[in-house]
N, CA, C and O atoms as a MOPAC input file, in Angstrom:
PM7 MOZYME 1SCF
protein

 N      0.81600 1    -1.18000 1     0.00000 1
 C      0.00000 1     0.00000 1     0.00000 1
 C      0.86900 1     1.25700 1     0.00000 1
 O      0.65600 1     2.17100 1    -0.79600 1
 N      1.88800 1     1.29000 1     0.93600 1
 C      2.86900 1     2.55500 1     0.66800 1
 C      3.52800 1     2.47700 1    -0.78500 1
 O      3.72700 1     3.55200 1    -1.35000 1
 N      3.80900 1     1.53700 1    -1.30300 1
 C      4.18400 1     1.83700 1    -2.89300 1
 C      3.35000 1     2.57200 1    -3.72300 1
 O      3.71600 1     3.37700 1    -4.57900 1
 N      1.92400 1     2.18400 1    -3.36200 1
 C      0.99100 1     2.58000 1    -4.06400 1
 C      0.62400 1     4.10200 1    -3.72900 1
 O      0.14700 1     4.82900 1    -4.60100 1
 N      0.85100 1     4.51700 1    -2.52100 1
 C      0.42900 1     5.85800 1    -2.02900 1
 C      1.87000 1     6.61500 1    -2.91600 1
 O      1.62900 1     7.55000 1    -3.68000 1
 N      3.22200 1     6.16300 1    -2.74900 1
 C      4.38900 1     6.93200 1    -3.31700 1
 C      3.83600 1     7.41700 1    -4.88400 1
 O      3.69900 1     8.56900 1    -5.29700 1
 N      3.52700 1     5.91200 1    -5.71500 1
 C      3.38200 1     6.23800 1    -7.02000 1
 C      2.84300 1     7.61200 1    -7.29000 1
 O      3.35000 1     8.61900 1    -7.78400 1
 N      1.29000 1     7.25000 1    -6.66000 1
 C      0.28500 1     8.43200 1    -6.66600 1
 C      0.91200 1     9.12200 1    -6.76600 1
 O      1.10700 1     9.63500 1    -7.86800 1
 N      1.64700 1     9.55500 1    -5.52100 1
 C      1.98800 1    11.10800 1    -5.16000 1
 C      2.93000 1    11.70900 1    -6.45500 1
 O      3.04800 1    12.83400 1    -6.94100 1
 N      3.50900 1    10.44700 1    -6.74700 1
 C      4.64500 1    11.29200 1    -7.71000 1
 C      3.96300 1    11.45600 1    -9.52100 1
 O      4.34200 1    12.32000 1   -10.31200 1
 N      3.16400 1    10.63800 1    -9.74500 1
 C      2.57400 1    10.86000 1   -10.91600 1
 C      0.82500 1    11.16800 1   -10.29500 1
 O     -0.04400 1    10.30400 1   -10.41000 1
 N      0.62700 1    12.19700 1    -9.81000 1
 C     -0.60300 1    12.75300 1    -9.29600 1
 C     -1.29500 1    13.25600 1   -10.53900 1
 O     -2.52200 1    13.17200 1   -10.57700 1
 N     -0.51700 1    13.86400 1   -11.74600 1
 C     -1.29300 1    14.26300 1   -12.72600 1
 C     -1.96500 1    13.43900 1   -13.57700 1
 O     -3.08300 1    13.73300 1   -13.99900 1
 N     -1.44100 1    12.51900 1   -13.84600 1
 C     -1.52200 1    11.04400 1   -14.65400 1
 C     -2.66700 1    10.72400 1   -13.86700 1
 O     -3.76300 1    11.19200 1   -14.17400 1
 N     -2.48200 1     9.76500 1   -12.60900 1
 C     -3.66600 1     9.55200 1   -12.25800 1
 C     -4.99700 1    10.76000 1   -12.05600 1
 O     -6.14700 1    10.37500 1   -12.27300 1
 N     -4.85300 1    11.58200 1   -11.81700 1
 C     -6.27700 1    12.40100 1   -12.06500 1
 C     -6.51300 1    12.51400 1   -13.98800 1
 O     -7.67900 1    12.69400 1   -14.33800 1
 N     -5.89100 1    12.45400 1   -14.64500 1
 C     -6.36700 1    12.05900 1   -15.57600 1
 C     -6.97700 1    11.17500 1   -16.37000 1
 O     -7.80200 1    11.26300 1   -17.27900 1
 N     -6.10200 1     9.84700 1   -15.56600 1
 C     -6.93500 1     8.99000 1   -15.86600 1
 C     -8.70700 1     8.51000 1   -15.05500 1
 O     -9.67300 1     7.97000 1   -15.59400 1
 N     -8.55600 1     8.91000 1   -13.86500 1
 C     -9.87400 1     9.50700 1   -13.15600 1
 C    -11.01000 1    10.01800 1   -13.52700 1
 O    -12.16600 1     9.81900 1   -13.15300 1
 N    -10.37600 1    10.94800 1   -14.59000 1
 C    -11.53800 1    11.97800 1   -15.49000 1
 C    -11.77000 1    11.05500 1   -16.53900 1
 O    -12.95200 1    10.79800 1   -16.76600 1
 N    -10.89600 1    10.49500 1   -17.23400 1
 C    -11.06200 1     9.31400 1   -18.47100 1
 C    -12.40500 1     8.62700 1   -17.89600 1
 O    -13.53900 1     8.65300 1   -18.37500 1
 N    -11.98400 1     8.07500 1   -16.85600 1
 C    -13.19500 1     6.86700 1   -15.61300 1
 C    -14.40700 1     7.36100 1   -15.86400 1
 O    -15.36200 1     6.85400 1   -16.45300 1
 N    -14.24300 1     8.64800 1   -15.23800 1
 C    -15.76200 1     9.51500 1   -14.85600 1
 C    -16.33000 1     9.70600 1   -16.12100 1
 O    -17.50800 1     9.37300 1   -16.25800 1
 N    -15.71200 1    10.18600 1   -17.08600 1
 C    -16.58800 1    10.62700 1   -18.43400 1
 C    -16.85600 1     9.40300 1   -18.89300 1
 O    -17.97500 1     9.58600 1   -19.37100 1
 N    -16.56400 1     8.13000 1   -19.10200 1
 C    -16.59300 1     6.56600 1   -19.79000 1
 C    -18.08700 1     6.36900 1   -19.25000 1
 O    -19.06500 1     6.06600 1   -19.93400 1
 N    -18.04100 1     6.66100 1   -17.56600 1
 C    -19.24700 1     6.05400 1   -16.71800 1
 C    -20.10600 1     7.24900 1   -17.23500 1
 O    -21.28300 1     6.89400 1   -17.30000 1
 N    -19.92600 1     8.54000 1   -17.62300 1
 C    -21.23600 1     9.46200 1   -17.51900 1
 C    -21.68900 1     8.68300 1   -19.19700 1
 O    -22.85400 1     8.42800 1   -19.50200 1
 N    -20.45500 1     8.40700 1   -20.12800 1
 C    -21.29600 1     8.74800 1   -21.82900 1
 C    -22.17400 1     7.07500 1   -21.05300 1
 O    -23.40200 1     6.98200 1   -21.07600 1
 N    -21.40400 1     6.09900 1   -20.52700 1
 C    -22.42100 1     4.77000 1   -20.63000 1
 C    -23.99900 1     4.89400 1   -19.73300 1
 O    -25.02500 1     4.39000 1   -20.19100 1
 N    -23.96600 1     5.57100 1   -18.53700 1
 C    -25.05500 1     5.63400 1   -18.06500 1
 C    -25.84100 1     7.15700 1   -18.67200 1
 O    -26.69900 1     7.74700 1   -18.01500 1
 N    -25.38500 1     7.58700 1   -19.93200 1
 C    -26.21000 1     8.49000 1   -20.86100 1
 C    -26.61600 1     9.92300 1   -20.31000 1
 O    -27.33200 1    10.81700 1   -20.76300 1
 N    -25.78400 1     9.76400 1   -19.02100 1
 C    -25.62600 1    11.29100 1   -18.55400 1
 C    -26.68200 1    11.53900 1   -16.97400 1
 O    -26.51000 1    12.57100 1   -16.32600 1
 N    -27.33100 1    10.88100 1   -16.68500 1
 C    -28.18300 1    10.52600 1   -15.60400 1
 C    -27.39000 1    10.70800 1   -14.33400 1
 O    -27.82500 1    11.37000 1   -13.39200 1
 N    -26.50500 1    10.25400 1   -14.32900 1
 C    -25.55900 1    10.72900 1   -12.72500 1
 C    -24.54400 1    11.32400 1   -13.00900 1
 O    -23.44700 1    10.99300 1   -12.55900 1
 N    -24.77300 1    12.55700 1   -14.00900 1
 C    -23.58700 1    12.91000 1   -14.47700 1
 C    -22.83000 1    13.62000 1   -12.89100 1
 O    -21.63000 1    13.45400 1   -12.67200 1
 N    -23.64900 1    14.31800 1   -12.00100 1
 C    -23.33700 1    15.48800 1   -10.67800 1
 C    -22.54400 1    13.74300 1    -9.56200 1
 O    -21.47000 1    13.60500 1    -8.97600 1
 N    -23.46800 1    13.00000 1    -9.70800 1
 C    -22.70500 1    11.88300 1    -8.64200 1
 C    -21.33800 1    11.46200 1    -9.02600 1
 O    -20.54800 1    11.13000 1    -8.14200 1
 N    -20.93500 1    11.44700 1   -10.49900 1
 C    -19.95600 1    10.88800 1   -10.80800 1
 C    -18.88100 1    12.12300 1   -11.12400 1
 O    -17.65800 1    12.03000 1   -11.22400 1
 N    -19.63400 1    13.18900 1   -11.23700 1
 C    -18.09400 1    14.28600 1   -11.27300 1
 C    -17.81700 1    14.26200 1    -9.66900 1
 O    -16.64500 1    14.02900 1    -9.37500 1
 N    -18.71800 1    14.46800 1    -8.59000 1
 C    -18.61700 1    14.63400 1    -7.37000 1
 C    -17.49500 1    13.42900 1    -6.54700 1
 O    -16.76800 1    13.65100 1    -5.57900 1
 N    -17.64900 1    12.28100 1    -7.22800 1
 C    -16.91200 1    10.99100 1    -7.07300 1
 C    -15.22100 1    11.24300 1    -7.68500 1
 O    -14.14700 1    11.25500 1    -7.08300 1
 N    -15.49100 1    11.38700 1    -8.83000 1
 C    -13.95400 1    11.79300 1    -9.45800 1
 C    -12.94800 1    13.25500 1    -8.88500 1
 O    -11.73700 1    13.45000 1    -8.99000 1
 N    -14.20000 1    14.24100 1    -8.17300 1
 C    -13.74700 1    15.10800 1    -7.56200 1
 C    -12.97200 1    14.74800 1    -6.23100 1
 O    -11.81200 1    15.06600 1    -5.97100 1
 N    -13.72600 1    14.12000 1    -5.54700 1
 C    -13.08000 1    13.62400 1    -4.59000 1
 C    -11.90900 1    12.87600 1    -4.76600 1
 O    -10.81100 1    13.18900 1    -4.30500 1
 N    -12.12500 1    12.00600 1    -5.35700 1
 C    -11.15200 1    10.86100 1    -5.61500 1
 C     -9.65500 1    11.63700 1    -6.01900 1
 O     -8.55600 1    11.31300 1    -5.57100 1
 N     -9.87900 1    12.52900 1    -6.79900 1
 C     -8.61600 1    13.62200 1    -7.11300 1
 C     -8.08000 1    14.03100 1    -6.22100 1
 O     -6.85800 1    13.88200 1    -6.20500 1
 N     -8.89600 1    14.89100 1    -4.81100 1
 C     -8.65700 1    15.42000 1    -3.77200 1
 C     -7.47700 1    14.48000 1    -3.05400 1
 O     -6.34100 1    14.86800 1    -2.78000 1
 N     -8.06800 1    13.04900 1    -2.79900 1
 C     -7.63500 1    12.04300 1    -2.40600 1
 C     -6.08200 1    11.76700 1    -2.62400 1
 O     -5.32400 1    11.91300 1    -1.66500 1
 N     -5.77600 1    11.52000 1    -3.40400 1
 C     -4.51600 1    11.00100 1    -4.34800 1
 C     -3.35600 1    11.95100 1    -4.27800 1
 O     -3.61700 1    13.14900 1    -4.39200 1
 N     -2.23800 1    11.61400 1    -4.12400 1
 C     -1.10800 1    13.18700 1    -4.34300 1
 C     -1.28500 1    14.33800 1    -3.99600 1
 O     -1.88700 1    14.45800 1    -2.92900 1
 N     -0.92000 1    15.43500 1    -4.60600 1
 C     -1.09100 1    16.63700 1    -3.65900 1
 C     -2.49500 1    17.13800 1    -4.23600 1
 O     -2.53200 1    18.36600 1    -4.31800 1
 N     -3.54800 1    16.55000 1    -4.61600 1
 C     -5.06600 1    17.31400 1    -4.80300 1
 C     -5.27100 1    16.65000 1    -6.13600 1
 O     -4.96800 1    15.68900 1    -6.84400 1
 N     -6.09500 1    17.94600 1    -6.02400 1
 C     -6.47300 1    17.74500 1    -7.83200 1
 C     -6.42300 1    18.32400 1    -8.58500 1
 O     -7.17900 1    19.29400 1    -8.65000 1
 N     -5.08800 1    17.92900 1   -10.02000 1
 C     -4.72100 1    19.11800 1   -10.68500 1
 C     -5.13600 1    19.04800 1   -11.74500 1
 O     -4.48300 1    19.51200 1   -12.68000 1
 N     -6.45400 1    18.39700 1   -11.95500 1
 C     -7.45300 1    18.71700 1   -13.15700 1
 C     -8.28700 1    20.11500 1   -12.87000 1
 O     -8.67200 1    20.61700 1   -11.81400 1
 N     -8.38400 1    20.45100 1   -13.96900 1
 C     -8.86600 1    22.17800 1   -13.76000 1
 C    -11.00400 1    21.73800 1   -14.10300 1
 O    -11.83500 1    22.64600 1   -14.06700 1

């Protein structure tokens, strides 16, 4: 688990990108219906990871 927390931290941009990849895949398949639950989810999840979230 600490490997996994290091990675994060050091490629923090990468993973929030790929995060947003996640979130938009799940909004086009569920056709836009939870679009606010699933940005709110990827928002967090960004927060989470490395130093924040450096998706704009």
């Amino acid at each position: 688990m600490d490997r996994l927390k290091a990675m994060t931290g050091k490629h923090d941009d990468k993973v929030d990108q790929g995060m947003q990849k996640a979130g938009d895949k799940m909004d086009d398949r569920t056709g836009g219906k939870h679009s606010d639950k699933i940005d709110r989810g990827v928002d967090e999840g960004q927060k989470r990871t490395g130093d924040g979230d450096t998706m704009p």
